[in-house]
N, C-alpha and C positions, 0 to 999 in steps of 0.2 A: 275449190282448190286454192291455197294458199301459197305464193313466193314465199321464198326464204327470208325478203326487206319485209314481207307482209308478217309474217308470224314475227319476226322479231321483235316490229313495233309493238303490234297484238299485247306480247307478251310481257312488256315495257309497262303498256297504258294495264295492262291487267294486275300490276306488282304494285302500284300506285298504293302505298300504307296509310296516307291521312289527305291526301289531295286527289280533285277529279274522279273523285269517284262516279261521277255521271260519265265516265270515257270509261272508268276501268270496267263499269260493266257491261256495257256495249262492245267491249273487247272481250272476253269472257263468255258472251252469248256467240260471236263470231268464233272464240277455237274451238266451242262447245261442236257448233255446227258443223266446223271442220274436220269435227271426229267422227261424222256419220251420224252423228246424237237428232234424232228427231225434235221437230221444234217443240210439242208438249212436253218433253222428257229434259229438253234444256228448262224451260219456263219452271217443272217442277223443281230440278234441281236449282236457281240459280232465286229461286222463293219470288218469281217474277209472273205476270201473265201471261198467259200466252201470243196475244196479239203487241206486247213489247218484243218477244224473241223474234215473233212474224216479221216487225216493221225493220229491226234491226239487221234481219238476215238481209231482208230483200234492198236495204238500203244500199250495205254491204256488196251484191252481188252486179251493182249499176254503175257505183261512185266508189268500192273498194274503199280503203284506209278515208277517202274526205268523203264517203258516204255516215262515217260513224259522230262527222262534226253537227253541231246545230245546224240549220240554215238560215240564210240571212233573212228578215224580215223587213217587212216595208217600211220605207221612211229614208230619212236622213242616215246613211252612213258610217256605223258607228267611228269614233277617234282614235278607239284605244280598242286594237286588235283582240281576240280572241286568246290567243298565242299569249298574249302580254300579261294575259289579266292572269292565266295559267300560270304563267312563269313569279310571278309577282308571290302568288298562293304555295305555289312549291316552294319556295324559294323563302317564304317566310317561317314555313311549317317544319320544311327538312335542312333548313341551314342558319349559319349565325355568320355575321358580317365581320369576317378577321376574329380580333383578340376577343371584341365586344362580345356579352353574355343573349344579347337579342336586338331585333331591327329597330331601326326609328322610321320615321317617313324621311329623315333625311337621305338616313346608310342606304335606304331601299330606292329611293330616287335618282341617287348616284348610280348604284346598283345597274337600275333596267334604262333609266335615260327618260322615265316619270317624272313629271310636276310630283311635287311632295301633294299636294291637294288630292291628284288624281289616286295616290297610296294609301290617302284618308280615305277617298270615298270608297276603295278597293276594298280594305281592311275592314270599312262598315258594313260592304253589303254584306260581306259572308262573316262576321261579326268576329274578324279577328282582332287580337287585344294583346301584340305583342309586350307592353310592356307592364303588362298586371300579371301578375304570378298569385298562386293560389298555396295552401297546405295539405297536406294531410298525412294522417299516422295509422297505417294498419297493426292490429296487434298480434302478435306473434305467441298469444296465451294458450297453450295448450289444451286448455280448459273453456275456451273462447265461447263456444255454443253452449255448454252449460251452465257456463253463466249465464249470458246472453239470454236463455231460456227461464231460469231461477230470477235474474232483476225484474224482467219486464214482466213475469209472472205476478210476482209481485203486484206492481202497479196495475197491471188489469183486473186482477184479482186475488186483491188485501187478505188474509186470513181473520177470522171471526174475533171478535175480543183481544182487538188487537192492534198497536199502531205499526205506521212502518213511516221509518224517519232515513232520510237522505241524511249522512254526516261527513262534515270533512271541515278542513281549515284551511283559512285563508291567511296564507305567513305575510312574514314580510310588508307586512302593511306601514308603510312611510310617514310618518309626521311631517308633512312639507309646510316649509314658509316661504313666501315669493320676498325677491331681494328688494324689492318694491312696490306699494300699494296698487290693488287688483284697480284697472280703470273700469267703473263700471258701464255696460252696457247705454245707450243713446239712441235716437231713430237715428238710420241709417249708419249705425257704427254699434258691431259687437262690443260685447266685452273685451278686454284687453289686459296681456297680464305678460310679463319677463320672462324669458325664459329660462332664466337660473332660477334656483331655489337654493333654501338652507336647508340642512336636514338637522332634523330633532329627535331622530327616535323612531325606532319601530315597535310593533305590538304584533298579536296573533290574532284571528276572532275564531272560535272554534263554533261550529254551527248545526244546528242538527232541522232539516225541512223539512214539516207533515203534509204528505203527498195527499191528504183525506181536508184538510183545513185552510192548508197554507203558512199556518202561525212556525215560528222557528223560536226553537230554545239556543240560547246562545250563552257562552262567557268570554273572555277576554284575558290572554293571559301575553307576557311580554317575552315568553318563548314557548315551543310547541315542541317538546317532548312526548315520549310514554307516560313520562308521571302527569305532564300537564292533559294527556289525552286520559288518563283513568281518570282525573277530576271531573273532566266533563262528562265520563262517561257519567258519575256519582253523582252528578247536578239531572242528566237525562234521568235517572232512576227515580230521584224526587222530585221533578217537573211532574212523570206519568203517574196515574195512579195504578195501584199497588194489584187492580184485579185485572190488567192488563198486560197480555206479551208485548215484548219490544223487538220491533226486526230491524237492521240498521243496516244499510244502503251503507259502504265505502269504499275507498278505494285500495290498492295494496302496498301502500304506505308501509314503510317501516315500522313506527311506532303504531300501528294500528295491529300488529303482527309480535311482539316482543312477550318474553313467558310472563311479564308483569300482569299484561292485559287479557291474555291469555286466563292467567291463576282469579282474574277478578272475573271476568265471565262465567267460570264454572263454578263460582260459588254465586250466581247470578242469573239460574238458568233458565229467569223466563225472558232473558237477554238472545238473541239468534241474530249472526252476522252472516252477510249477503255480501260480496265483494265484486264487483265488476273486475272486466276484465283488464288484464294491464293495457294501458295506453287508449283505456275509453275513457275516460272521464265524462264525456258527452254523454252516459247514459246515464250521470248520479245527478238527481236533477237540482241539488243544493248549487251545484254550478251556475246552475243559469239564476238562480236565484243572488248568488256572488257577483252577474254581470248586471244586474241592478243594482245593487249599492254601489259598485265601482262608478257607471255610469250618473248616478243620481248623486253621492256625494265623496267618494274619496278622490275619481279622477279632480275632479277642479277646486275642492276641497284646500283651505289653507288654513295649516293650524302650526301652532310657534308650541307646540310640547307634546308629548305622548299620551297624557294625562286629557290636552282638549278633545286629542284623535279619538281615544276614547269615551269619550264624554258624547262627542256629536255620533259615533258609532252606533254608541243605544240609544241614544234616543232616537236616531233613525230606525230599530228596529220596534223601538214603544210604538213607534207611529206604528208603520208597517205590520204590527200586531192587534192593533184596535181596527183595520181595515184588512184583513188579510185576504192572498186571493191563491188557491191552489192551481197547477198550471196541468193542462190537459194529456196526456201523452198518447197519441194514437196511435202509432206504428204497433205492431205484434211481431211475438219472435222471428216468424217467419218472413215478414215483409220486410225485417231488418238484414235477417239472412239471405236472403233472395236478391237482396237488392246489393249487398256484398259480393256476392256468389257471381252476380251480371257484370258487377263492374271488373270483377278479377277476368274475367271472361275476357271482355272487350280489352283490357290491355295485355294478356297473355295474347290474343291473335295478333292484336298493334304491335306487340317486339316481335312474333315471327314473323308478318310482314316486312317489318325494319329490317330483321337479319335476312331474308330474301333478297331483299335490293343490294 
């Protein structure tokens, strides 16, 4: 039997959306019990043992509401309350300090009347990371799964006499020159460089990735049009040879889409385009291949004209053609799906949660 203070807390520690979940279910096993619910029948429903419902009930029925806390264990004392460490976790998770967009150890110190130290080591045990923020983009493609299913088809399983090339371009690529000479690298002292630059120009690299070799056909043009994308289409047509289909991985780009490209395809038809879904890019895997050269030469890369940007561009990829390495893709449509499917999951119950409290 249950007080009225008793269920209410219950029901409080049971609503719990991203914190204490070690409280809310031990509350949940308790109103479980309070409904008559046998203790195997709570354990089933609550996806728990049965000898946790057991331990819980009977905790519950001796020590009520502070039968559901830890108990102390032997030693020294702890300093920093139970209660505190709680409020600190809630407090980080379900609130923001005034105007500010998230805590510091400062705001959170103020806050509960914590050493900023003791908010550190708080924030570490349960590995929270107020002030890192993360991305991401679901797509809203109607077509979402059948692509999803047709790309990575693909990749698992290439069609016979046949290549399949990942293609897209990478705009907007910068001719940077630093406003003064790069200090080069020393023991004990990195590279060193300005942080202004001058700009000189941009260019395009239009890129096409063989998922079977690794080698990439590439040209270079100083804007990325339809017409500049039929070019390269006409550059991939005479790269492949002639007794092979071509299946092209892109994205759904504008210019990838216009009746120019269109009218050259179907006089073209052992050409077959594969489009990802809007807002994956992450599955065309010329991307990842794009975060290599960025990282290897255009991020730190200083050139005084558009002419050298491209100059050192292919040669970067001559090299990366005389060693080429193709990159593995394990995931299957389904563990891509599935794995979507969980995450939509867990944050659809996380807002009803939220909207409950």
């Amino acid at each position: 039997m249950l007080t009225e203070g008793e269920r209410a807390q219950l029901v409080r520690w049971a609503r719990r959306a991203k914190s204490a979940q070690y409280l809310a279910l031990r509350a949940k096993i308790v109103l479980r019990c309070a409904e008559g619910v046998m203790n195997k029948q709570v354990a089933a429903d609550l996806g728990v043992d049965q000898s946790t419902v057991d331990r819980w009930r009977a905790r519950f029925v001796v020590d009520r509401l502070d039968g559901l806390q830890d108990e102390p264990r032997a030693g020294r004392p702890p300093s920093i309350l139970l209660g505190q460490v709680e409020d600190v976790i809630v407090a980080t998770l379900e609130s923001t300090p005034g105007k500010d967009t998230h805590w510091s150890r400062a705001s959170m110190a103020k806050r509960t009347g914590l050493s900023k130290s003791t908010i550190g080591r708080i924030w570490k045990r349960f590995d929270l990371k107020p002030h890192l923020q993360d991305s991401f983009k679901l797509s809203t493609d109607p077509q979402f799964v059948a692509k999803v299913v047709d790309v990575v088809g693909l990749y698992h399983h290439p069609p016979e006499k046949a290549v399949v090339l990942c293609v897209d371009e990478k705009s907007q690529i910068q001719a940077l020159d630093r406003s003064q000479p790069v200090l080069p690298m020393m023991p004990g002292m990195p590279e060193r460089r300005t942080h202004d630059y001058l700009r000189h120009g941009i260019t395009s690299l239009f890129a096409a990735f063989n998922i079977a070799d690794g080698t990439v056909i590439s040209a270079l043009h100083r804007r990325h049009r339809a017409i500049e994308f039929r070019k390269f289409l006409v550059t991939i047509d005479k790269a492949v040879p002639a007794g092979l289909d071509v299946h092209l991985v892109c994205d759904n780009y504008a210019t990838h889409n216009t009746a120019e490209i269109k009218t050259w395809l179907g006089k073209h038809p052992r050409f077959h385009v594969h489009f990802t879904p809007t807002g994956s890019s992450w599955m065309n895997q010329v991307e990842r291949w794009f975060g290599l050269l960025t990282d290897k030469l255009i991020r730190r890369g200083v050139h005084t004209s558009v002419k050298a940007l491209e100059d050192d561009i292919a040669a970067w990829i001559d090299t990366w053609n005389d060693n080429p390495r193709p990159f593995t893709w394990t995931k299957t449509a389904d563990e891509i799906l599935n794995s979507l499917a969980d995450y939509l999951t867990k944050v659809r119950v996380g807002n009803q949660k939220t909207e409950n409290n």
